[in-house]
LUMKE-635253 format. One record per residue (C-alpha): residue number from 1; residue in one letter; z negated, y negated, x. Coordinates in steps of 0.25 Angstrom, whole numbers, plus 5000, padded with zeros to 4 digits. Last residue first. Layout:
// LUMKE-635253
i = NUM&aa = a&pz = Z&py = Y&px = X $
...
This chain:
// LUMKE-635253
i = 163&aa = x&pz = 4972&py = 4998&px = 5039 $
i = 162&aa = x&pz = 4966&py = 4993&px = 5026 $
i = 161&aa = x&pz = 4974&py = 4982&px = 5018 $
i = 160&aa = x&pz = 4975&py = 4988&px = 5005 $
i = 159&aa = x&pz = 4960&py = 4992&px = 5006 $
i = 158&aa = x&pz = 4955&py = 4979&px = 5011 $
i = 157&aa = x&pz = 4962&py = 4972&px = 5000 $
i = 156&aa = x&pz = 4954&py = 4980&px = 4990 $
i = 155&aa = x&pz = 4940&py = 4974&px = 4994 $
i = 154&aa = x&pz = 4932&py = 4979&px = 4983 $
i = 153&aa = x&pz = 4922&py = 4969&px = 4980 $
i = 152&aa = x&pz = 4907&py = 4974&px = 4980 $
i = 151&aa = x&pz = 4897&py = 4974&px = 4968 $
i = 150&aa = x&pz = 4884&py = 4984&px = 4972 $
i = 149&aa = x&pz = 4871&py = 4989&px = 4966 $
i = 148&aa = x&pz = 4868&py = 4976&px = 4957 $
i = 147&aa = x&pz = 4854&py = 4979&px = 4953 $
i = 146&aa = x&pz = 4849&py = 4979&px = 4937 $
i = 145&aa = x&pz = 4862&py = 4977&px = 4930 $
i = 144&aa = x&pz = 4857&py = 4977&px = 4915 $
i = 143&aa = x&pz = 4865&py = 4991&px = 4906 $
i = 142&aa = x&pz = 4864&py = 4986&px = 4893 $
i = 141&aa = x&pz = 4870&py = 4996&px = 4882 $
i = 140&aa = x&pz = 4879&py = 4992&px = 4872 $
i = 139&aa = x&pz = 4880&py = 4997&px = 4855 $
i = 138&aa = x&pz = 4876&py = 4985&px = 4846 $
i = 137&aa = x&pz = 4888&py = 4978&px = 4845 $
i = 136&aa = x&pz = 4893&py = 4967&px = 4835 $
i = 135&aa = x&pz = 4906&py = 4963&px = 4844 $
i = 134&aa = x&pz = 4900&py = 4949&px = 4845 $
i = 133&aa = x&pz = 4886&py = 4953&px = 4843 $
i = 132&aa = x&pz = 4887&py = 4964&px = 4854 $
i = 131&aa = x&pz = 4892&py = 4952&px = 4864 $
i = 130&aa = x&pz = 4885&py = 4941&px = 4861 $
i = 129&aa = x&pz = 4872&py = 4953&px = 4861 $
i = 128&aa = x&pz = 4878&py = 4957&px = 4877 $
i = 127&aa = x&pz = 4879&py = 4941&px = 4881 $
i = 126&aa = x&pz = 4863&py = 4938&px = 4878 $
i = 125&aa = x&pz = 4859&py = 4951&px = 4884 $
i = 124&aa = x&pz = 4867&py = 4946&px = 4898 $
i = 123&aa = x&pz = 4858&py = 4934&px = 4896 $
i = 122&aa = x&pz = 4847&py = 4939&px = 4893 $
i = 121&aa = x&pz = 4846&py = 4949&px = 4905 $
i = 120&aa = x&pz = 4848&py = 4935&px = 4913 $
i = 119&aa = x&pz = 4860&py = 4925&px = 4920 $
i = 118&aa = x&pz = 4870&py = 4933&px = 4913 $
i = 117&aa = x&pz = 4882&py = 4945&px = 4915 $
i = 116&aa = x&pz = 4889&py = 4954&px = 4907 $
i = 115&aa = x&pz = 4895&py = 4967&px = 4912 $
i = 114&aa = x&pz = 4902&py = 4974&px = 4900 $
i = 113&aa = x&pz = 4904&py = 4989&px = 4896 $
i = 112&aa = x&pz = 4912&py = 4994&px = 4885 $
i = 111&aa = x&pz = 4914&py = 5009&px = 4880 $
i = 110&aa = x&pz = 4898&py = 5014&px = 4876 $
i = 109&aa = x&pz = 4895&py = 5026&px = 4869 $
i = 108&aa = x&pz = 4889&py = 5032&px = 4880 $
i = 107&aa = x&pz = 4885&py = 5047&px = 4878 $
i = 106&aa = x&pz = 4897&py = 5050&px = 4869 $
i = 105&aa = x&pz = 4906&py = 5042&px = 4879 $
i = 104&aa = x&pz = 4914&py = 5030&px = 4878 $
i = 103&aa = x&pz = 4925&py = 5025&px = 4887 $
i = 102&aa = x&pz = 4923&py = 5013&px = 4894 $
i = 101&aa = x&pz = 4928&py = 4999&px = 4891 $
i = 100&aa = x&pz = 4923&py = 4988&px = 4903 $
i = 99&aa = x&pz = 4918&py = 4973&px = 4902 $
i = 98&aa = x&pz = 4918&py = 4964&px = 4914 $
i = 97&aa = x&pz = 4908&py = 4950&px = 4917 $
i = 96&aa = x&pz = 4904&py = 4947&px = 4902 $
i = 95&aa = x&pz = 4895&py = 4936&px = 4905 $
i = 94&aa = x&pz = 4907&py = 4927&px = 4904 $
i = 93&aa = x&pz = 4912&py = 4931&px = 4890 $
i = 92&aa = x&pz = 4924&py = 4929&px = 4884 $
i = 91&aa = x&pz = 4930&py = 4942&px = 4888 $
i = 90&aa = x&pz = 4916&py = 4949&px = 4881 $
i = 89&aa = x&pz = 4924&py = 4946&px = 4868 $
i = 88&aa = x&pz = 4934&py = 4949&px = 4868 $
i = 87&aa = x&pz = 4933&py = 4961&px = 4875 $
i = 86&aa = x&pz = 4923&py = 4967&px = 4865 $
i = 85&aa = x&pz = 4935&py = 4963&px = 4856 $
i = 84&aa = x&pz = 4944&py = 4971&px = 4860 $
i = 83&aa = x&pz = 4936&py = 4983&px = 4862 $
i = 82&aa = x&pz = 4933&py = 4981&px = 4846 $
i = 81&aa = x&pz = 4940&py = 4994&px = 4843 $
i = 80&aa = x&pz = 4934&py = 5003&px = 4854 $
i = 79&aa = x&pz = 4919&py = 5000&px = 4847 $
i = 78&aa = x&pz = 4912&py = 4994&px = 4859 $
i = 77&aa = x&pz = 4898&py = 5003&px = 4863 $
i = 76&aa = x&pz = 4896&py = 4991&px = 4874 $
i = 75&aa = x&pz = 4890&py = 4995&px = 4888 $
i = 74&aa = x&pz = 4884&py = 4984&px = 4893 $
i = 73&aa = x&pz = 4881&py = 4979&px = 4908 $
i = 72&aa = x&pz = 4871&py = 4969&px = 4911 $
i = 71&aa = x&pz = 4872&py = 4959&px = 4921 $
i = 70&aa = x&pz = 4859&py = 4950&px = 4925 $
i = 69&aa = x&pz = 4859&py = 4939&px = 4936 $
i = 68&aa = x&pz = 4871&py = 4931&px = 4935 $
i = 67&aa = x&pz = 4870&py = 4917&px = 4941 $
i = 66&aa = x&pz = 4885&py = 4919&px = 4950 $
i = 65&aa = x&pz = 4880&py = 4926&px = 4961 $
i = 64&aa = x&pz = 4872&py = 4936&px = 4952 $
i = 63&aa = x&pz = 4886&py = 4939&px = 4946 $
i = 62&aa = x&pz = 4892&py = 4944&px = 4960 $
i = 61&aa = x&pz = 4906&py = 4944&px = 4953 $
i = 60&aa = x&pz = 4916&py = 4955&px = 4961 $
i = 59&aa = x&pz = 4929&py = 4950&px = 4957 $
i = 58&aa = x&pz = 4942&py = 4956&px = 4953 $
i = 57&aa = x&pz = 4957&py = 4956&px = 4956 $
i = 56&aa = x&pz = 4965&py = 4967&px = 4951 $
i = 55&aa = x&pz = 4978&py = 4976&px = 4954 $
i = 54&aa = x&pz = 4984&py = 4969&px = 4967 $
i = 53&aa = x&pz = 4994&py = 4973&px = 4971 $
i = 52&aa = x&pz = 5000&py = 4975&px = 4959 $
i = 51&aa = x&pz = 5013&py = 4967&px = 4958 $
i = 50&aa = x&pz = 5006&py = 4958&px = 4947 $
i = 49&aa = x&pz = 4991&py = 4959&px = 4955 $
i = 48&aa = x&pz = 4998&py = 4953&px = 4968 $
i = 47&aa = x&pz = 5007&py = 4944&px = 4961 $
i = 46&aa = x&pz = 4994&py = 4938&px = 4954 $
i = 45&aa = x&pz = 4986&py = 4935&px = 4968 $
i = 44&aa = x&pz = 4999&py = 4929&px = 4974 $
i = 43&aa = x&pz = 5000&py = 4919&px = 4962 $
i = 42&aa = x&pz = 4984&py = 4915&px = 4964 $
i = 41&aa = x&pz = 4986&py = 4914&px = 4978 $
i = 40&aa = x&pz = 4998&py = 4906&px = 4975 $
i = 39&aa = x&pz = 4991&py = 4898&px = 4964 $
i = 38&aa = x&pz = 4978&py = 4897&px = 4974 $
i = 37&aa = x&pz = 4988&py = 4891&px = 4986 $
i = 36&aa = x&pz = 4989&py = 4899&px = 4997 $
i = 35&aa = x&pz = 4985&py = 4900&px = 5011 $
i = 34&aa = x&pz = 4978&py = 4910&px = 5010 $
i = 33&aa = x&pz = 4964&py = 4903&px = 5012 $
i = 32&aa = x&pz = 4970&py = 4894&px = 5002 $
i = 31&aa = x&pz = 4972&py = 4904&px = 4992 $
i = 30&aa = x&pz = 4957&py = 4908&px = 4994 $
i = 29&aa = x&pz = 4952&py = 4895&px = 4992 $
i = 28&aa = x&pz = 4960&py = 4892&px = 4979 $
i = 27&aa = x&pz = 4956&py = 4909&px = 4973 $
i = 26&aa = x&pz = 4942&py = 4906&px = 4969 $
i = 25&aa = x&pz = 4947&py = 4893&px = 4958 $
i = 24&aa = x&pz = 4934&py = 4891&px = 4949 $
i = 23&aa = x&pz = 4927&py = 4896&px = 4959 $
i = 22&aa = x&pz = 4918&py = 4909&px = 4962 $
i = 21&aa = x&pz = 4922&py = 4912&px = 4976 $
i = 20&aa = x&pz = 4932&py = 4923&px = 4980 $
i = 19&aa = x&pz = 4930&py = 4935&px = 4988 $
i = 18&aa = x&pz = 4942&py = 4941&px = 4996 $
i = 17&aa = x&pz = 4953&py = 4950&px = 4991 $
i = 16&aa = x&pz = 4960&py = 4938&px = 4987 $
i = 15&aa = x&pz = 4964&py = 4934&px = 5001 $
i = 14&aa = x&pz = 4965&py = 4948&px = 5007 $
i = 13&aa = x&pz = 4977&py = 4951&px = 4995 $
i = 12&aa = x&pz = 4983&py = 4939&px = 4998 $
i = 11&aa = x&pz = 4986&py = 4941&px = 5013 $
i = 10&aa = x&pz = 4988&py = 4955&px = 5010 $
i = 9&aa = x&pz = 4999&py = 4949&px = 5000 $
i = 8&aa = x&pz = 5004&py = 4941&px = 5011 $
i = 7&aa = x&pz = 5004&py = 4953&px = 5021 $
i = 6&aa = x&pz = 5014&py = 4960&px = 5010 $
i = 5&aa = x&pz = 5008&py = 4973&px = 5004 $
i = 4&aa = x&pz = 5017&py = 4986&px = 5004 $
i = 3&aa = x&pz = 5011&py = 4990&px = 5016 $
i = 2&aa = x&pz = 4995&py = 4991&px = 5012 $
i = 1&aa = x&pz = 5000&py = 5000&px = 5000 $
């Protein structure tokens, strides 16, 4: 795979597989760095994910460095017709970090999990009964973050590129 990419796009590549800052514009100092301008570095970034090299591009969020300090994950029992509106309506909220659909079990009746973030316990609580009374539902279990074990960024240019 190494071979068929061009040294510029390595170039890019290494660029964006750094860490960014929490700004309003994270990717102007970086394009700079590369000698680019944020729309080109933008422009390169979206040609890479169109011809697929590149299939996603995410973030590791330290919450705690951001004010968070309680997470809870929920497991929703979502009836699979109003999937759709479950999405809805957690897209809209900022507490709301990721969502997942799962596949039922006998033993766990649950299908849809979300992270929710907030400044305390109550907090997090507060945006888990917005949601159930939003959707009218009664059926989720807690689960409270007590000790973050480990949040790392893959480092996927360093694979590509290793001799």
């Amino acid at each position: 795979m190494t071979s068929s990419i061009k040294a510029h796009d390595a170039r890019i590549l290494r660029g964006l597989d750094t860490s960014i800052a929490i700004e309003s514009r994270p990717f102007l100092q970086r394009a700079g760095e590369l000698g680019l301008t944020e729309d080109e570095l933008l422009d390169e970034a979206r040609r890479l994910l169109a011809e697929g090299v590149i299939r996603r591009y995410g973030a590791v969020v330290r919450h705690r460095s951001v004010g968070y300090t309680s997470n809870v994950l929920v497991a929703w029992n979502v009836p699979d017709e109003r999937i759709n509106q479950f999405k809805t309506v957690i897209d809209v909220l900022d507490e709301v970090s990721h969502g997942y659909e799962r596949t039922r079990y006998p033993e766990w009746n649950y299908n849809v999990y979300t992270m929710i973030h907030g400044h305390s316990d109550g907090e997090c609580l507060a945006t888990v009964k917005r949601i159930a009374n939003a959707l009218e539902l009664s059926e989720y279990v807690l689960l409270f973050t007590k000790k973050e074990l480990k949040k790392s960024k893959i480092h996927a240019v360093a694979l590509l590129f290793r001799d």
